[in-house]
Structures are given as structure tokens and as C-alpha cells.
C-alpha positions in Angstrom: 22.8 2.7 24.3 24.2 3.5 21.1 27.8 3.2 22.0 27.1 0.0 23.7 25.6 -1.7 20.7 28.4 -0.4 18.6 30.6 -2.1 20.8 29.1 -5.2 21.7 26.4 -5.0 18.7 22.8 -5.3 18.9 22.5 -8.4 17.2 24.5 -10.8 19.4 22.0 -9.2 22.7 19.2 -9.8 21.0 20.8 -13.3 19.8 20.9 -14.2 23.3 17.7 -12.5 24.5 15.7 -15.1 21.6 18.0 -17.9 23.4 17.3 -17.6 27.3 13.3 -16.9 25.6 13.5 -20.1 24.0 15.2 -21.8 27.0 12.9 -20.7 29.0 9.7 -21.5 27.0 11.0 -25.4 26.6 11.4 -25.7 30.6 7.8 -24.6 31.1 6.1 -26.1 28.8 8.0 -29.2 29.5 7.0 -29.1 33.3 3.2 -28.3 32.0 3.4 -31.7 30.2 4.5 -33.9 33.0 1.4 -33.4 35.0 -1.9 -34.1 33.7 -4.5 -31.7 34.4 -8.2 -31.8 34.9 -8.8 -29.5 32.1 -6.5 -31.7 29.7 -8.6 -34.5 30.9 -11.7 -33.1 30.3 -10.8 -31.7 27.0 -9.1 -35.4 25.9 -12.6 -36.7 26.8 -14.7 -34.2 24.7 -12.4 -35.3 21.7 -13.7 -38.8 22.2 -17.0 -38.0 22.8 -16.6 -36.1 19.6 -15.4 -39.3 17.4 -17.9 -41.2 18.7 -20.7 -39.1 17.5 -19.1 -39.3 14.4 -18.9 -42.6 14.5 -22.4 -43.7 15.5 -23.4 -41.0 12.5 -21.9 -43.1 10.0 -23.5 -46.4 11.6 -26.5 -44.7 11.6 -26.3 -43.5 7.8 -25.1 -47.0 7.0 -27.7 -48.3 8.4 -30.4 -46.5 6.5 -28.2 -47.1 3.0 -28.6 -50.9 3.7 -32.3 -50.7 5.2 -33.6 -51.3 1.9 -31.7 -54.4 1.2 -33.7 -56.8 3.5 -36.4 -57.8 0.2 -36.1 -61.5 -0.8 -34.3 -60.6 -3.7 -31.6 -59.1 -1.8 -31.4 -62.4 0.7 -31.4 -64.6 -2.0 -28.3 -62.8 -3.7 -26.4 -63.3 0.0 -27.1 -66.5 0.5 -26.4 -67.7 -3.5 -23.2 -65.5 -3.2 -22.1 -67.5 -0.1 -22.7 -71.0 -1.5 -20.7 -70.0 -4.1 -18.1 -68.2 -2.3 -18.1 -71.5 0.0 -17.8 -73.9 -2.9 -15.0 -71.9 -4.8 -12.8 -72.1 -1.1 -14.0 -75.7 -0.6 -12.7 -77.0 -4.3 -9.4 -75.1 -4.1 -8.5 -76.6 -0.6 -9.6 -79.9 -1.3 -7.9 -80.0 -4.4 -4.8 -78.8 -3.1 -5.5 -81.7 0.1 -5.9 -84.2 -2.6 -2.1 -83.1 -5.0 0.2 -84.0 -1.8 -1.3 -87.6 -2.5 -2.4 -88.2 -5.8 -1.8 -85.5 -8.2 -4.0 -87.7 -11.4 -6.8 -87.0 -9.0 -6.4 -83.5 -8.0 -5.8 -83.3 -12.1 -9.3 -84.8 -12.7 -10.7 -82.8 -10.0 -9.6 -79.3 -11.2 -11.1 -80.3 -14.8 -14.1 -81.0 -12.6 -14.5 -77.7 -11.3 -13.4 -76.3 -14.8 -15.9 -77.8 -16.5 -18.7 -77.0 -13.6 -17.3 -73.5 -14.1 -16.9 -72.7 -10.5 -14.7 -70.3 -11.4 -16.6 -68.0 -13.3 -19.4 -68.3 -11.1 -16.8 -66.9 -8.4 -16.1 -64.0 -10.4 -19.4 -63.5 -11.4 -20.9 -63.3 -7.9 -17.7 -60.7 -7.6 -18.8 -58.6 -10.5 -22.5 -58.8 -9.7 -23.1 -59.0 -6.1 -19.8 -56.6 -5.2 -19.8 -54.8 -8.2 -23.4 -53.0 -7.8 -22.6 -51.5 -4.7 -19.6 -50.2 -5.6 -21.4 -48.8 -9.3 -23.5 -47.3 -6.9 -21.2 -45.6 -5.1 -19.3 -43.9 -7.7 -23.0 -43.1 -9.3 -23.6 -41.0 -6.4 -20.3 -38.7 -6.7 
């Protein structure tokens, strides 16, 4: 054996050994991926089953987070933060309705809503109604 490796050198047989290995491996494992298999079925279905659990935990710990926020404080803020919400979307398209016509009156109507202060209503209802959960979010990290 030593004479024949001297000769031919070790290297290049086991070069080609790693390459008919390699060869080999891709051919099988690319036949064991073209059929489908009961236990590849059953183990693609245990993944599922897996993510749902996880997901129905995170409904369920959602839903005891939010269980608390059914008092008539908490109703009140969701319905005052969708009227204003509602009127801050209803001004903005209506004014921009009414500027392909008569830009004087889309003028006088944004100084209406300026002076209503829609806007800061908007962000306020942001800050206030948004911002609390998120406060309360980064409290409890």
C-alpha cells in the first residue's frame, strides 16, 4: 500500500472516495425527497399542531390582558377615540372633495377644523388612548 500511494498519492484516492460519497449521498437523499412519506406527514402535522398551541396561548393571554378593559371608562375612551378618529378622516376627505371645486371653501373649511382643533384632538386620542398601552408595555420589561 505504501508504494501505491507514493505512486498514485493518497490524497487524490481519498479525493475521489469524498466525491463518489458525496455523489452518492445527493442521489439518495434526492430520491427520499420526491416521495412523501407518512412519517413526513405526520411529523409536518405535529409542527402545526405545535403553532397552533402557540397561537391559541397568545389569544388566550391576550385575552386575559384586555379582560379588564370592559369598565365604562374603558368603553367610553373607544367610542370618544372613534368619533374622533371618524371626524379627523371625514374633514380631511371632504376638504380635499370640496379643493377640486372651490378652493376659497376648502380654505375656510381647513380654518374651520383649525380652529375646532380637530387636529390636536387626533393626536391627542393618539398619545392618550394608544400611548397607555404601549407605556404599559415597556413598563412591564
Amino acid at each position: 500500500m505504501g508504494l501505491w500511494s507514493i505512486i498514485t498519492g493518497k490524497s487524490s484516492v481519498d479525493k475521489t472516495l469524498d466525491i463518489a460519497d458525496k455523489a452518492t449521498t445527493g442521489i439518495i437523499s434526492g430520491f427520499d425527497k420526491a416521495f412523501y412519506t407518512d412519517e413526513e406527514k405526520a411529523e409536518t402535522l405535529t409542527k402545526r399542531m405545535e403553532i397552533v398551541g402557540q397561537l391559541s396561548e397568545s389569544h388566550i393571554k391576550l385575552m386575559q390582558a384586555t379582560a379588564s378593559e370592559t369598565t365604562a371608562r374603558s368603553i367610553t375612551r373607544r367610542v370618544v377615540a372613534i368619533f374622533v378618529m371618524a371626524l379627523t378622516f371625514l374633514c380631511m376627505f371632504a376638504i380635499a372633495a370640496v379643493w377640486r371645486f372651490d378652493k376659497e371653501w376648502a380654505l375656510f373649511m381647513l380654518e374651520l377644523v383649525k380652529y375646532f382643533q380637530v387636529g390636536i384632538a387626533f393626536i391627542s386620542v393618539i398619545f392618550f388612548f394608544f400611548g397607555t398601552y404601549l407605556a404599559g408595555k415597556f413598563a412591564k420589561r
